[in-house]
N, C-alpha and C positions, 0 to 999 in steps of 0.2 A: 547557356544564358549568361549574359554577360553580368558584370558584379557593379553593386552601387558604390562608390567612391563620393563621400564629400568633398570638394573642394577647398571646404573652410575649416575644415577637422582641425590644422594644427589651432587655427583662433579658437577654435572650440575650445579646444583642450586648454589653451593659455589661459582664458578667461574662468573657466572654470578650476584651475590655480590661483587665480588672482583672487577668486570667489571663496575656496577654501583656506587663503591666506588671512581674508580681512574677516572670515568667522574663528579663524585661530586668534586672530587680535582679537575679537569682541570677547572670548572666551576669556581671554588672560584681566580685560580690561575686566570685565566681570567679575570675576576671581578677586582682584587686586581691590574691586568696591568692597565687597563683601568681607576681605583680610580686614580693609579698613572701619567698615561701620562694624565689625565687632569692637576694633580696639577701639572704637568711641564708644560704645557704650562702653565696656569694662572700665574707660577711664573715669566714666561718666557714674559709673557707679559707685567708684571708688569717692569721685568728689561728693558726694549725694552721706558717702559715710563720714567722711571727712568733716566738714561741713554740720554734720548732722551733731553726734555727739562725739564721735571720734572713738570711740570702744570704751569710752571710760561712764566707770559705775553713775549711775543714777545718786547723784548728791555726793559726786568726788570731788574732790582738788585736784584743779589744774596747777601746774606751777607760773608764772609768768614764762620763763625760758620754751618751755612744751608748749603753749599755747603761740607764742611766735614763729617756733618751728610747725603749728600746725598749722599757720597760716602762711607761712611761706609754702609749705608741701603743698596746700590749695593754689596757691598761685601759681605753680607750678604746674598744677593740673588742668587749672584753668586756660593758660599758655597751651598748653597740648593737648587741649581739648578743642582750643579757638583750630590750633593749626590742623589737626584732623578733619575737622567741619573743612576748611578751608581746602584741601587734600580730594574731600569727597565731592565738592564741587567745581571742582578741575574732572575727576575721573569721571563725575555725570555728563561735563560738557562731551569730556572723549570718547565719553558711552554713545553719544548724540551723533557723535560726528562721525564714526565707526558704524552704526547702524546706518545711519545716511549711504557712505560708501558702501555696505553691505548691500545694502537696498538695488543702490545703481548696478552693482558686480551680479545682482543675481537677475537683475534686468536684463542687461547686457547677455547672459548666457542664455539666459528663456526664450530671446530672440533669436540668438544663433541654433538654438533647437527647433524653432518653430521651422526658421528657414531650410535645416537639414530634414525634416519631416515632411514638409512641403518638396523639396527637392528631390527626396527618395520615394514619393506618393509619384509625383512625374516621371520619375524614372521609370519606375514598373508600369503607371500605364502607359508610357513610350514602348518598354520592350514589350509588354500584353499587345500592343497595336502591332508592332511589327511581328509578330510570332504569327497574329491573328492573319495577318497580312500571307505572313508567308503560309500556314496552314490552307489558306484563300489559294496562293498559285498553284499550290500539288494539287489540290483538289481541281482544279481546273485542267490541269495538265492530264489527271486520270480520266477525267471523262472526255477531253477531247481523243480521238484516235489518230494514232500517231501518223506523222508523215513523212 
């Protein structure tokens, strides 16, 4: 019985490369949101203490010097706080755009499966017809008497 061969196997195969390419990017893009909204919070935490009373006793003395450097450290934080937000909605947009082309890449392959499924369903009942075909002539050939 002869063997099923797709003809589009190497596209298959490419596209379903390209499919696990753009899920290794979404993965990393993932990673790199998630690297980031921690350091936003932790910064976010820090300015939240900062901010707050800054570690010092309930009824201390601030000096004037320490309390300028604690307001410069806030702004500080503040800056790298803004630039972080900023950071993670860049990496949301590339989150967006990467599932997009994830989306299309695993389209793109579903169809070339479909077509190889539908193509190899044809194939077997083309060879089932001609097997059946030819089981049809010996049998004909047995009951006719020879000549």
């Amino acid at each position: 019985m002869p063997v099923f061969k797709f003809r589009l196997a190497a596209v298959l195969r490419l596209r379903e490369r390209v499919q696990e390419e753009k899920e290794f990017a979404l993965r990393s893009l993932n990673l790199e949101h998630a690297r980031c909204q921690r350091e936003l919070d932790a910064l976010e935490a820090e300015f939240d203490f900062v901010g707050a009373d800054g570690g010092v006793a309930q009824g201390g003395i601030i000096s004037p010097i320490e309390l300028q450097l604690r307001d410069e450290y806030a702004q500080v934080l503040a800056r790298r706080i803004e630039q972080h937000r900023r950071e993670l909605v860049a990496l949301e947009e590339a989150r967006a755009v990467k599932r997009q082309e994830l989306t299309e890449a695993a389209r793109q392959v579903k169809s070339l499966q479909l077509l190889r499924q539908r193509a190899a369903e044809k194939f077997r009942h083309e060879a089932n017809r001609a097997e059946q075909n030819f089981l049809d002539e010996i049998g004909q050939r047995k009951g006719r008497p020879h000549e």
